[in-house]
C-alpha positions in Angstrom: -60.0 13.5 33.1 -58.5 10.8 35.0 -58.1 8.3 32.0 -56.1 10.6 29.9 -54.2 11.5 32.7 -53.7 7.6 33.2 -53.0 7.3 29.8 -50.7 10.3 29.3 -48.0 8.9 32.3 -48.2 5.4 30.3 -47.2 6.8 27.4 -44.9 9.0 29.3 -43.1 5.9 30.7 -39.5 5.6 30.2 -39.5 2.4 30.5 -41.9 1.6 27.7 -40.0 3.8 25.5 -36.8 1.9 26.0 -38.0 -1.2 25.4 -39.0 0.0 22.0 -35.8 1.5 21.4 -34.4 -1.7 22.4 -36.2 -3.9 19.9 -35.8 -1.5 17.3 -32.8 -0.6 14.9 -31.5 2.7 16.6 -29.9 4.4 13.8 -28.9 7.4 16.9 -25.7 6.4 19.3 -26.9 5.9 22.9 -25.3 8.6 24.5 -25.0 9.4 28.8 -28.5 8.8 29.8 -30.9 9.5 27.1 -34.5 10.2 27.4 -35.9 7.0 25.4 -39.2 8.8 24.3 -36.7 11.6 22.8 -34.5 9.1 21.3 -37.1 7.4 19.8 -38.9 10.4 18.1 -35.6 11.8 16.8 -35.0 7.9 15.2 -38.4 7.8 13.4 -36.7 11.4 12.1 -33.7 10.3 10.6 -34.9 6.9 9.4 -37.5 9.5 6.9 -34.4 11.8 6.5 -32.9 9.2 5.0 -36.4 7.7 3.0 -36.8 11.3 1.5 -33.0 12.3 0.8 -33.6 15.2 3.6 -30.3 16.2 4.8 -27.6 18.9 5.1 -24.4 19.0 3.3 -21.2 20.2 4.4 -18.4 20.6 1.8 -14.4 20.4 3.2 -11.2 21.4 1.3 -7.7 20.3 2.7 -5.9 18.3 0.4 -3.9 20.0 -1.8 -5.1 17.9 -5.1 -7.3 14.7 -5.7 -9.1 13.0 -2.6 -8.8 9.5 -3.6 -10.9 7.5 -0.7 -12.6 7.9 2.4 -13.2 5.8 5.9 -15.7 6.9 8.7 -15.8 5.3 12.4 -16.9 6.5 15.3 -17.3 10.4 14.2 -14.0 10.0 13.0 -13.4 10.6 8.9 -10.1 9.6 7.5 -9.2 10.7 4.0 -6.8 9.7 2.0 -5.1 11.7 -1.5 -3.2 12.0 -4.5 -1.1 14.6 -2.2 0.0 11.1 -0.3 -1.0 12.6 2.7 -4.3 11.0 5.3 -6.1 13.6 7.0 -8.0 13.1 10.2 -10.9 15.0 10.1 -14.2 15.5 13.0 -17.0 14.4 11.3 -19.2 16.8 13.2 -17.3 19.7 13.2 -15.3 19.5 10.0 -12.2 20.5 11.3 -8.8 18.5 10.8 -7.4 16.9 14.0 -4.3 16.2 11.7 -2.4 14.9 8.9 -0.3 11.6 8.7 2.4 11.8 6.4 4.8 9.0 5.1 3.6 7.6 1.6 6.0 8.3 -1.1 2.9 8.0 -3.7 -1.0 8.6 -3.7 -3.1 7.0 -1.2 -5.9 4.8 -2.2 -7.3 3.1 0.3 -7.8 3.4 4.3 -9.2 1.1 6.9 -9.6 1.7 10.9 -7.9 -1.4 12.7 -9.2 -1.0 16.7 -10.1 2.4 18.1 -6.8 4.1 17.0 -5.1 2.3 14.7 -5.8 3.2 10.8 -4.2 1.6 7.9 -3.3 2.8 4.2 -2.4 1.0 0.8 -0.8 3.5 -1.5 1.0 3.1 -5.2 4.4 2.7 -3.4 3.2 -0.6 -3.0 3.4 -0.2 0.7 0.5 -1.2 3.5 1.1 1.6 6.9 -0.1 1.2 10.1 -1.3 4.5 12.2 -1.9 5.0 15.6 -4.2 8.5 14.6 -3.7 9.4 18.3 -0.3 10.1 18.3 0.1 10.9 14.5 2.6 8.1 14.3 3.1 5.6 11.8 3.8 2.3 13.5 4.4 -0.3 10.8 5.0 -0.7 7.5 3.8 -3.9 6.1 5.8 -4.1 2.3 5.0 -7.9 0.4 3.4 -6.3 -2.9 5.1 -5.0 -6.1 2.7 -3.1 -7.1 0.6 -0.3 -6.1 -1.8 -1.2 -3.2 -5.9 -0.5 -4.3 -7.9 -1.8 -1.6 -7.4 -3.3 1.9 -9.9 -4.6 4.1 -9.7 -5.9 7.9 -11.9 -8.1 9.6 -10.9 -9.7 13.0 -7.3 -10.2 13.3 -7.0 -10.8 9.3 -6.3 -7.7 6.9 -6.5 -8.3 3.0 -5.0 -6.3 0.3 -5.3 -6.1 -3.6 -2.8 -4.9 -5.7 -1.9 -4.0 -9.2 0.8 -7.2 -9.2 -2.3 -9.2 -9.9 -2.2 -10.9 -6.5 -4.3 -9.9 -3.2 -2.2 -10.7 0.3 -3.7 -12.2 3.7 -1.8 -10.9 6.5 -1.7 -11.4 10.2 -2.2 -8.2 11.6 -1.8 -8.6 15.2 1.6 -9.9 14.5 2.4 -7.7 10.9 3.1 -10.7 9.0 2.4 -12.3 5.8 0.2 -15.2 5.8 -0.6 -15.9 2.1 -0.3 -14.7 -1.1 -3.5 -15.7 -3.3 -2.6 -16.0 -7.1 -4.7 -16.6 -10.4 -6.0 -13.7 -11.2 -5.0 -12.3 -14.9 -5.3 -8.9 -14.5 -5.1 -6.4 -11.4 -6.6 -7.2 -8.5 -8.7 -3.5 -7.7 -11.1 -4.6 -4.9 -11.3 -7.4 -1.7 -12.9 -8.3 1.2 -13.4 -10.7 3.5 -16.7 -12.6 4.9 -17.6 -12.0 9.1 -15.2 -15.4 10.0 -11.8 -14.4 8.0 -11.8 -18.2 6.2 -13.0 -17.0 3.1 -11.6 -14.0 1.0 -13.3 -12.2 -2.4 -11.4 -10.7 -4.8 -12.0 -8.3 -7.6 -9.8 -8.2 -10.9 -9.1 -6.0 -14.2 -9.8 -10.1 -15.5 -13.7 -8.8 -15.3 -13.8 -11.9 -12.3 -14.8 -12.2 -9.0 -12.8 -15.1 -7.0 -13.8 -16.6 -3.7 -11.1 -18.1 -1.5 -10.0 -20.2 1.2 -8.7 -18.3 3.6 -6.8 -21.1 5.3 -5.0 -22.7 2.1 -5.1 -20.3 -0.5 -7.7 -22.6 -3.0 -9.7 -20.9 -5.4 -13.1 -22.3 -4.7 -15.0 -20.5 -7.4 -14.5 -17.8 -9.8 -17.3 -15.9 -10.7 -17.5 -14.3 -14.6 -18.5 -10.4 -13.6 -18.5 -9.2 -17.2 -18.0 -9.3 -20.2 -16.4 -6.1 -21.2 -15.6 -4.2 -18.1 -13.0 -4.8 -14.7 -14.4 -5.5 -11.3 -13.4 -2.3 -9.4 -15.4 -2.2 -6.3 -16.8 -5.1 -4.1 -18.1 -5.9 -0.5 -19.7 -9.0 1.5 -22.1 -8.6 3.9 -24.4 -11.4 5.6 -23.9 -13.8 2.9 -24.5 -11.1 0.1 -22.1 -9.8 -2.1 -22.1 -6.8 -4.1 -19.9 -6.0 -6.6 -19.9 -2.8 -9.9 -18.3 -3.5 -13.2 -18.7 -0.5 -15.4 -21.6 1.5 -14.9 -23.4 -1.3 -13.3 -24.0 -2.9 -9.6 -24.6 -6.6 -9.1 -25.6 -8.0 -6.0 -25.3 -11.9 -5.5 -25.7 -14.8 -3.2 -21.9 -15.2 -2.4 -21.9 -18.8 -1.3 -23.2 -20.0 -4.8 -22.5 -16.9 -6.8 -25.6 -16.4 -8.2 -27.1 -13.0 -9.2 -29.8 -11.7 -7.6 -30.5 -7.5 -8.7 -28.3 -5.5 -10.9 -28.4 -1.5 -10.3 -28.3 0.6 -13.6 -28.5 4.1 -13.5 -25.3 5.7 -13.6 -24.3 7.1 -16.9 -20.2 6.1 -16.6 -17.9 3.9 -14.0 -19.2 3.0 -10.6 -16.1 3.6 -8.4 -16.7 2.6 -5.4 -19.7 1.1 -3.6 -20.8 0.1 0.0 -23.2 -2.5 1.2 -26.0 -2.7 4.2 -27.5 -5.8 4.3 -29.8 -7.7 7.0 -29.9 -11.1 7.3 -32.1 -13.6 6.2 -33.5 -15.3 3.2 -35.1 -12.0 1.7 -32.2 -9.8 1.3 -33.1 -6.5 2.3 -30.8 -3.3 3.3 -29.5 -0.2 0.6 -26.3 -0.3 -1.4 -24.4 3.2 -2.0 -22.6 3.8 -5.0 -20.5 6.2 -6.5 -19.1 6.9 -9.7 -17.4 8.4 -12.8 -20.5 10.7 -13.5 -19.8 12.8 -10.9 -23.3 11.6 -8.7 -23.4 9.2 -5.8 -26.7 7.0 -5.9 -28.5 5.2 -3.1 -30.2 2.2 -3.6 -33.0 0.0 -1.9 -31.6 -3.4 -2.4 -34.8 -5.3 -2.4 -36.6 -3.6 -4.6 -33.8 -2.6 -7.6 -34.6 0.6 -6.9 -32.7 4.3 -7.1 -33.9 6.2 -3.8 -31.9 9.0 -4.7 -29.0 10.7 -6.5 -26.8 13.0 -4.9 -24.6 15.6 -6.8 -22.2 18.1 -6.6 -19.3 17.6 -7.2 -17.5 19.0 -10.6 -15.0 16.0 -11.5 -15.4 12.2 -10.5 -16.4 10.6 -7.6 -13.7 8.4 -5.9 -15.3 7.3 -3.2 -18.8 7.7 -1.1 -19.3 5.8 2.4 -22.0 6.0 5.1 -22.7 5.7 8.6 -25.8 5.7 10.4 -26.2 9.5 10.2 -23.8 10.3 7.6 -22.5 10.0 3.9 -19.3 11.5 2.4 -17.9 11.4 -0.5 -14.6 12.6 -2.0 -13.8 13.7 -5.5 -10.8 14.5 -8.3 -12.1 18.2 -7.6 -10.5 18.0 -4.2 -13.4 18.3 -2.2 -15.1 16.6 0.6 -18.8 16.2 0.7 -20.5 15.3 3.9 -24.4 14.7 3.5 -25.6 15.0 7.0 -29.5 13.1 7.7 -29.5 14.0 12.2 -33.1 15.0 12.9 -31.4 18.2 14.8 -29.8 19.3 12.2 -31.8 19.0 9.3 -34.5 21.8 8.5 -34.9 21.5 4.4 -34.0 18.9 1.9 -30.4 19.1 0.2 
């Protein structure tokens, strides 16, 4: 009849379907010129992929011994091991586009700087700076005397935390060091930096958190994690802060440092962890961690709630980070784990 027919081309317009692609959160990468209505169905997929654990998993092997951490951008995965060697992997295809060598010990940590740079803190105490087109290692930034655990960049400001119980703020358009933020008693495992670059977190063997000033170096507040256990993993996002301590994930309010949620669930040390919050006075978002126990758990911040547990791996869990599509996680077995949630690709729950 003529009113379905009228209704049919209305609901067939593109034009209504990308304006409800536009107002949405597209978890899919716009790509040539996409037929919104498709897009749209195939986002509603992947957003209850990712509600009912429904994905694919992939598993990689190419370091020779421990895979120690793991960065994602773009499609691209870099890993870094205790074999000191990166590897550049496609995170579609699984196949190494190459290997950066250069660290004289393991690698612990990796960030993306730009669309081809990547940067490494390793236990020779050095900071390198890759261009992961050319395979080349452009710089090496050296100011710690110890080995380097985490690093993080945001803007034209990198961080780093290292075992000499000091994190450094560096200039890294210009490879230089800006400031080197002491009081912590213990090892400085995990840092990070709020969207501006004027205030800095760190995370210490002390069982603290401290919050900085960027610009001077002050301590503005120093935040009793625990009681018994370091503060190995943390990450700010939108004026949240989350942070693990043993087997258990705290999320706070960073500019007061109150808790708001603690995770428990895993049954040893969280390693790592990563953080997806939304703005706004209710937080809301999912936190990723990964631990000791060998799983890698997923969490609905808002609720305090496990979503689900992902295993597989036969030794501990280093490392797990996500994308939109994606999470991988790397492991003292020497594997790679890539959990993949695309609508195309998933047919059956992993």
């Amino acid at each position: 009849c003529m009113v379905s027919q009228s209704w049919n081309a209305r609901c067939s317009s593109e034009r209504l379907w990308e304006g409800k692609c536009r107002r949405g959160r597209l978890g899919l990468p716009l790509l040539g010129s996409p037929s919104w209505k498709t897009l749209y169905r195939d986002d509603l997929r992947l957003k209850r992929n990712w509600r009912r654990g429904r994905c694919v998993v992939r598993e990689i092997r190419g370091h020779s011994y421990k895979v120690l951490c793991a960065r994602i951008k773009d499609g691209i995965l870099a890993t870094g091991g205790s074999d000191r060697n990166i590897r550049i992997w496609d995170l579609g295809t699984g196949e190494c586009q190459g290997t950066l060598s250069g660290h004289q010990k393991s690698v612990w940590c990796l960030c993306f700087y730009g669309k081809n740079l990547l940067l490494s803190g390793a236990s020779d105490c050095s900071i390198k700076i890759w261009n992961i087109r050319t395979k080349i290692c452009e710089r090496t930034l050296t100011g710690h005397s110890g080995p380097v655990w985490d690093i993080q960049q945001k803007n034209e400001v990198l961080i780093s935390g290292s075992h000499d119980k000091t994190a450094v703020v560096w200039d890294i358009r210009h490879c230089s060091l800006v400031r080197r933020l002491r009081g912590h008693r213990g090892v400085v495992f995990a840092v990070d930096l709020d969207h501006t670059s004027t205030q800095a977190f760190t995370g210490s063997g002390d069982r603290s958190i401290a919050q900085w000033e960027v610009s001077t170096g002050l301590c503005l507040r120093e935040i009793p994690a625990s009681q018994t256990h370091p503060v190995l993993a943390l990450q700010w996002m939108n004026g949240y802060l989350a942070s693990s301590a043993g087997g258990v994930a705290t999320l706070w309010e960073a500019q007061s440092g109150e808790p708001l949620a603690e995770f428990r669930g895993h049954d040893d040390r969280i390693e790592s962890l990563q953080l997806k919050a939304r703005e706004g006075e209710t937080c809301r978002g999912v936190l990723l961690t990964a631990a000791r126990d060998r799983t890698i758990k997923y969490w609905d911040i808002r609720s305090g709630r496990c979503m689900h547990t992902f295993s597989g791996h036969k030794d501990r869990v280093n490392s797990a980070v996500f994308d939109d599509v994606h999470i991988v996680s790397v492991s003292d077995d020497g594997w790679i784990r890539v959990y993949d949630f695309h609508p195309h690709r998933v047919t059956h729950g992993c």
